[in-house]
NUTI-882155 format. One record per residue (C-alpha): residue in one letter; x, y, z. Coordinates in nm, 4 decimals, m for minus. Layout:
BEGIN
A, X, Y, Z .
...
***
This chain:
BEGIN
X, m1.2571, 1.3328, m3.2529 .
X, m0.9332, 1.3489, m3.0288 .
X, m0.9700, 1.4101, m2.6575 .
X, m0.7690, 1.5562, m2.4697 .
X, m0.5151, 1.2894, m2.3118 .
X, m0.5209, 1.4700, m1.9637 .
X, m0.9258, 1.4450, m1.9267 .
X, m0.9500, 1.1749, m2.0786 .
X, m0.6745, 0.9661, m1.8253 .
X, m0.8052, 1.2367, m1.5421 .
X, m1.1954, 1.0748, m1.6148 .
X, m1.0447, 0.7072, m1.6337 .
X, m0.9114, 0.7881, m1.2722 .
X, m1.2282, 0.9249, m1.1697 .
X, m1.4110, 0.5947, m1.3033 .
X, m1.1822, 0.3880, m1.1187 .
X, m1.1930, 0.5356, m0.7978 .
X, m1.5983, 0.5395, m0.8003 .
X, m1.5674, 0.1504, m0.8727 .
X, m1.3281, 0.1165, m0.5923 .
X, m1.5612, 0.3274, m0.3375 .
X, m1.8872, 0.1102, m0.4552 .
X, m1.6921, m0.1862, m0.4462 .
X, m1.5278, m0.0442, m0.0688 .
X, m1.9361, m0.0355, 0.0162 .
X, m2.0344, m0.3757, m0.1103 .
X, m1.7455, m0.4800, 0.1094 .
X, m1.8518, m0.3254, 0.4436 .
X, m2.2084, m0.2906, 0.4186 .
X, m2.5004, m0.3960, 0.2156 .
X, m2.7871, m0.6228, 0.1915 .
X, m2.8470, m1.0620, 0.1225 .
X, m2.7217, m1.3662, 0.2255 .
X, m2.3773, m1.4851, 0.2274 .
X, m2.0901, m1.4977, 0.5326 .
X, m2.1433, m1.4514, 0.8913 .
X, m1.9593, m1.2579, 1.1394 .
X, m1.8326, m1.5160, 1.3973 .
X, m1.5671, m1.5478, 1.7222 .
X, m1.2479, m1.3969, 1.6555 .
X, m0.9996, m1.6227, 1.5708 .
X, m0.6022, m1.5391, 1.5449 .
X, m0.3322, m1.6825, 1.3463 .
X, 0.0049, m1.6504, 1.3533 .
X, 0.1976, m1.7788, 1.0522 .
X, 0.5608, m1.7785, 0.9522 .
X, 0.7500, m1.8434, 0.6006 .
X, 1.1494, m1.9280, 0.5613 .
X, 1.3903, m1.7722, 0.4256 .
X, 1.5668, m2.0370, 0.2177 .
X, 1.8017, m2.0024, 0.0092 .
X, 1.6263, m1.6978, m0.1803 .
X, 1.8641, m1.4139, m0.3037 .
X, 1.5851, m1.2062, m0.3448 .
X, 1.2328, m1.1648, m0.3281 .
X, 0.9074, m1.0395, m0.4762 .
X, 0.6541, m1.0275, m0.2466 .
X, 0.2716, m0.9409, m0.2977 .
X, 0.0204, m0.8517, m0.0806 .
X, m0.3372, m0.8480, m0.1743 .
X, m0.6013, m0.7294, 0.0237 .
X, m0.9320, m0.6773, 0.0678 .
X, m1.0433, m0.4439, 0.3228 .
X, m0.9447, m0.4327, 0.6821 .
X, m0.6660, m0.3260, 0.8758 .
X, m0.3277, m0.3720, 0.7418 .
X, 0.0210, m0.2890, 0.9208 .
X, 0.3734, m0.3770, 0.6995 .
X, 0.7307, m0.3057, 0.8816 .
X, 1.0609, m0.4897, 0.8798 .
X, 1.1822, m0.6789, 1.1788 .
X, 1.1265, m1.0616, 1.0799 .
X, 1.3429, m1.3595, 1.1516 .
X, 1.2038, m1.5656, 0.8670 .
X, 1.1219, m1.4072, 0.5666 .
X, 0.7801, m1.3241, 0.7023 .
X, 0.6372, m1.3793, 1.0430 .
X, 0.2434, m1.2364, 1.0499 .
X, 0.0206, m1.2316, 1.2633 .
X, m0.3580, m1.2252, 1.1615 .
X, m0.6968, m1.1298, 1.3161 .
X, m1.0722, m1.2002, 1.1673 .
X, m1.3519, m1.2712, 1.2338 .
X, m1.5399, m1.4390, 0.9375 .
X, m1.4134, m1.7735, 0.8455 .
X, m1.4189, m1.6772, 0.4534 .
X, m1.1621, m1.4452, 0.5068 .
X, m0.9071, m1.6719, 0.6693 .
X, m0.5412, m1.5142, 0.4430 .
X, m0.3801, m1.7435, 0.2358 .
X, 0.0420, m1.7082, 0.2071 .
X, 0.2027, m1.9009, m0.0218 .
X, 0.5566, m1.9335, m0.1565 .
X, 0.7911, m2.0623, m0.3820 .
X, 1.0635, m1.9822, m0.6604 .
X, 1.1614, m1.6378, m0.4989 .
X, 0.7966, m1.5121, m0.4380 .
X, 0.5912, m1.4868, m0.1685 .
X, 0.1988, m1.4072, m0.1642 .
X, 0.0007, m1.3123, 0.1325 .
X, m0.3319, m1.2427, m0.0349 .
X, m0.7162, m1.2208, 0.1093 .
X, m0.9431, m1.5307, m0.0752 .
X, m1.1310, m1.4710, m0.3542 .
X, m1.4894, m1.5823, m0.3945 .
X, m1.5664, m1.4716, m0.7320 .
X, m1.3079, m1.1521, m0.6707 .
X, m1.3310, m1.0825, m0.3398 .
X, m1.5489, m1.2454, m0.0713 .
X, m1.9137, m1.1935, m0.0392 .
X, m1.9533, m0.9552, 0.2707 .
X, m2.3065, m0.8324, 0.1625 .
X, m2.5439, m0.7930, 0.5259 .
X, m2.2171, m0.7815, 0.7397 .
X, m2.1398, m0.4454, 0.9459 .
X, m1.9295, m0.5917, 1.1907 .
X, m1.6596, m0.7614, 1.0309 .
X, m1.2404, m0.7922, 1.1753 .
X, m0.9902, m0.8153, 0.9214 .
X, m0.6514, m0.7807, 1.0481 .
X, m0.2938, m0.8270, 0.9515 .
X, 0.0298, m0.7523, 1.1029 .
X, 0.2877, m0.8529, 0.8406 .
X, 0.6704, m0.8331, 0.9531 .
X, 0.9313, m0.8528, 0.6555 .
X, 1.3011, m0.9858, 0.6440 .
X, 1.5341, m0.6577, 0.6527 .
X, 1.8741, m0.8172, 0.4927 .
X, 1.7214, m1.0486, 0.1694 .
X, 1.7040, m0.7722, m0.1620 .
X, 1.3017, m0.7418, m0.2076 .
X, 1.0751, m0.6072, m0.4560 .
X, 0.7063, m0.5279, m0.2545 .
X, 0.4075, m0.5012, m0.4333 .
X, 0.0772, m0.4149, m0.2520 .
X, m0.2982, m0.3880, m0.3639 .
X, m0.5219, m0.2265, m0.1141 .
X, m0.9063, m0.2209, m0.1502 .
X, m1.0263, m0.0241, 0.1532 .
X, m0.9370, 0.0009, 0.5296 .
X, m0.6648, 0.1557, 0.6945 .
X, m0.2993, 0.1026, 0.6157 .
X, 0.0300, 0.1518, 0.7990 .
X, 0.3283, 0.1211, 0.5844 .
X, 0.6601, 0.1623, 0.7310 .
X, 0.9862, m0.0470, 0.5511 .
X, 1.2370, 0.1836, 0.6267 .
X, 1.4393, m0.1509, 0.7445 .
X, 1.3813, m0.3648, 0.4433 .
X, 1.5975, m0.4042, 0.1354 .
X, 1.4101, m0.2823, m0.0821 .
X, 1.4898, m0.1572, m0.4273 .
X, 1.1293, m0.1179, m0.5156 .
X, 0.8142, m0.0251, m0.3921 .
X, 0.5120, m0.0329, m0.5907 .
X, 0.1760, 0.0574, m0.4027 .
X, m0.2386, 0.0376, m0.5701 .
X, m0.5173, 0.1767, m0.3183 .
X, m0.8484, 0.1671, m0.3381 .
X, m1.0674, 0.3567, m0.0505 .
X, m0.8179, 0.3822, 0.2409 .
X, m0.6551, 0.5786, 0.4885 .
X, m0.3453, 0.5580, 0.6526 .
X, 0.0715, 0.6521, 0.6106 .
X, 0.3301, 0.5544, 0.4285 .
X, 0.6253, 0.6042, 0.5827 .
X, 0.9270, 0.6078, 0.4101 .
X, 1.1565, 0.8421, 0.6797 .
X, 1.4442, 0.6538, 0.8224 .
X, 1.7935, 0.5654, 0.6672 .
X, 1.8145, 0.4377, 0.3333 .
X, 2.1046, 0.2332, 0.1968 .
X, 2.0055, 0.1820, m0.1579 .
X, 1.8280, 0.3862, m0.4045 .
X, 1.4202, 0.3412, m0.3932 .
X, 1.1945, 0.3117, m0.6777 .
X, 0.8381, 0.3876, m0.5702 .
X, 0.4950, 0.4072, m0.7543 .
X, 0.1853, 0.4987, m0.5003 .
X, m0.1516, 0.4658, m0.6952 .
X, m0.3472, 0.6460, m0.4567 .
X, m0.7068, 0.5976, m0.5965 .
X, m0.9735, 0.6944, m0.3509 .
X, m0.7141, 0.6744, m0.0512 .
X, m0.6971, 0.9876, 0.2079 .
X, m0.3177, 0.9177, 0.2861 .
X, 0.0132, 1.0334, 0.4385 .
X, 0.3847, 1.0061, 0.2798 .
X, 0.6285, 1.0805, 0.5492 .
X, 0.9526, 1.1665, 0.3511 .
X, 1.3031, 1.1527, 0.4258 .
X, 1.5106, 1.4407, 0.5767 .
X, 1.8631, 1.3305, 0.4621 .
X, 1.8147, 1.1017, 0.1597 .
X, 1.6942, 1.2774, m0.1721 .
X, 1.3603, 1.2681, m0.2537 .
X, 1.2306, 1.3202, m0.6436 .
X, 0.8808, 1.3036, m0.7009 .
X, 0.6799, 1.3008, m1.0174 .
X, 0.2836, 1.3522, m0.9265 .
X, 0.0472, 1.2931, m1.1926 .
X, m0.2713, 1.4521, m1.0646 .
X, m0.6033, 1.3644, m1.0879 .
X, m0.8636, 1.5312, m0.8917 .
X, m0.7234, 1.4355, m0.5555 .
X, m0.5936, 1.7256, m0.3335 .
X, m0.2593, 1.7114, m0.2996 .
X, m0.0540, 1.8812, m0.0103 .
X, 0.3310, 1.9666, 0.0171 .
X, 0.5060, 2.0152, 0.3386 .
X, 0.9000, 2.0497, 0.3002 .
X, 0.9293, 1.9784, m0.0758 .
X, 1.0282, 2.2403, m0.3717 .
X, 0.8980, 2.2801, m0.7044 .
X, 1.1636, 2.1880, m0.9461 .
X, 0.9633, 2.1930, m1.3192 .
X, 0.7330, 1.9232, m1.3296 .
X, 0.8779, 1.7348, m1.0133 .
X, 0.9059, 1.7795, m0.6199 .
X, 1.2467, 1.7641, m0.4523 .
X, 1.3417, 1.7862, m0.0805 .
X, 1.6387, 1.9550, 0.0238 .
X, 1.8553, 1.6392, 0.0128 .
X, 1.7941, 1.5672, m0.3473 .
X, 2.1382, 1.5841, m0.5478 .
X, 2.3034, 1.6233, m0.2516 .
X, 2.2671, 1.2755, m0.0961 .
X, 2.4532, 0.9239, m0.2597 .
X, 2.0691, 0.7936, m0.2034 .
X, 1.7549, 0.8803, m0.3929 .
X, 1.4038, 0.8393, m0.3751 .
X, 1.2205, 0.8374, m0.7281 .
X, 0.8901, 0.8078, m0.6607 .
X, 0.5872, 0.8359, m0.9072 .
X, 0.2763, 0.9526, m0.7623 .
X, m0.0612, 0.8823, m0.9296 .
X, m0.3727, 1.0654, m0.8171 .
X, m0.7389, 0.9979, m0.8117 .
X, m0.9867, 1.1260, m0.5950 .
X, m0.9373, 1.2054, m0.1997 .
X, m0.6118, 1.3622, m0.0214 .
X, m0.2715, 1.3445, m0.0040 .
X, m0.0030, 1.4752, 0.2100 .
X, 0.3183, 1.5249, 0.1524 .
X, 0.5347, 1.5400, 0.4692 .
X, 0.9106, 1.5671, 0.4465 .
X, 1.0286, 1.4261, 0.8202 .
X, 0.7943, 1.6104, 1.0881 .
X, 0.7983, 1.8955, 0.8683 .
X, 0.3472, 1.9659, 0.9091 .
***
């Protein structure tokens, strides 16, 4: 029997996303023994640049708060916030990547009977080394702004979250960007002046246009074939909202 490729890639979505929202509950809420919520502790940690000419950083996390901008001296200086001890980060880095990633206990921590929990990270990125950021969000808020890095791509998996992405400001290189969007109820802030091309493969999540044109299967702003600098972004939907803001444009 063939199915049809849409349903059956629109009901994988759908599968996924409930996984991600059960797995978002086991995180925050929940019942057993395990971790305890103690005294907020704060970390500050910094990596080198080196002699990297370019870098592939991931960030995985868990669920929490999580800020990204540009603005480093090193490569990254962070600053973290939490307040149970199994969820102290761990960075590492070597050969041209760097990993800022939540521990695992047997995939992610054991949260179960824990209401209270802190999990926060304030990650600031080199703007001048050439970077390649990947990022894997479970749930939590997330505030995305790397409008000053180098980046010639941008590739971006969430789970149950909220937040913006903003990718306004002045670009100097063309941007390749893929935003998963699973169960996430998020805002892209688009560029005025650099072209933006997006390609939105839609699931059941509710996706809203301010500023943007239909041009056949794609969006476009009103700098796209005008501007020496693109945006090509690919846009993959699953359950929740999205909005799609070109500069204040609401």
């Amino acid at each position: 029997m063939i199915i049809n490729k849409f349903l059956a890639r629109s009901m994988a979505t759908v599968l996924n996303s409930i996984f991600l929202i059960l797995l978002a509950a086991m995180l925050l809420a929940g019942c057993g023994f395990g971790p305890q919520v103690g005294a907020l502790q704060s970390a500050s940690q910094f990596v080198e640049l080196g002699g990297a000419a370019a870098v592939r950083v991931e960030i995985l996390f868990g669920a929490g708060t999580l800020n990204v901008a540009g603005g480093a001296e090193h490569l990254l200086d962070a600053d973290f916030a939490y307040n149970v001890a199994e969820l102290k980060p761990e960075v590492d880095s070597s050969n041209g990547q760097l990993v800022i990633r939540q521990p695992e206990v047997r995939g992610l921590p054991n949260l179960r009977n824990i209401s209270a929990f802190r999990n926060e990270w304030n990650l600031r990125l080199n703007n001048k080394v050439p970077m390649e950021l990947l990022m894997n969000v479970g749930a939590g808020s997330i505030d995305l702004r790397p409008a000053d890095l180098s980046l010639a791509r941008l590739e971006i998996h969430l789970g149950a979250t909220t937040g913006t992405i903003d990718l306004t400001g002045d670009w100097a290189r063309d941007l390749e960007v893929v935003i998963d969007s699973g169960a996430a109820n998020i805002t892209v802030l688009l560029p005025n002046d650099v072209g933006v091309r997006i390609d939105v493969d839609a699931g059941p999540t509710a996706v809203q246009t301010s500023g943007l044109t239909r041009d056949g299967d794609f969006y476009v702003n009103d700098a796209y074939g005008e501007s020496p600098v693109t945006q090509q972004i690919a846009l993959e939907t699953g359950i929740g909202l999205v909005k799609l803001v070109v500069g204040d444009a609401e």
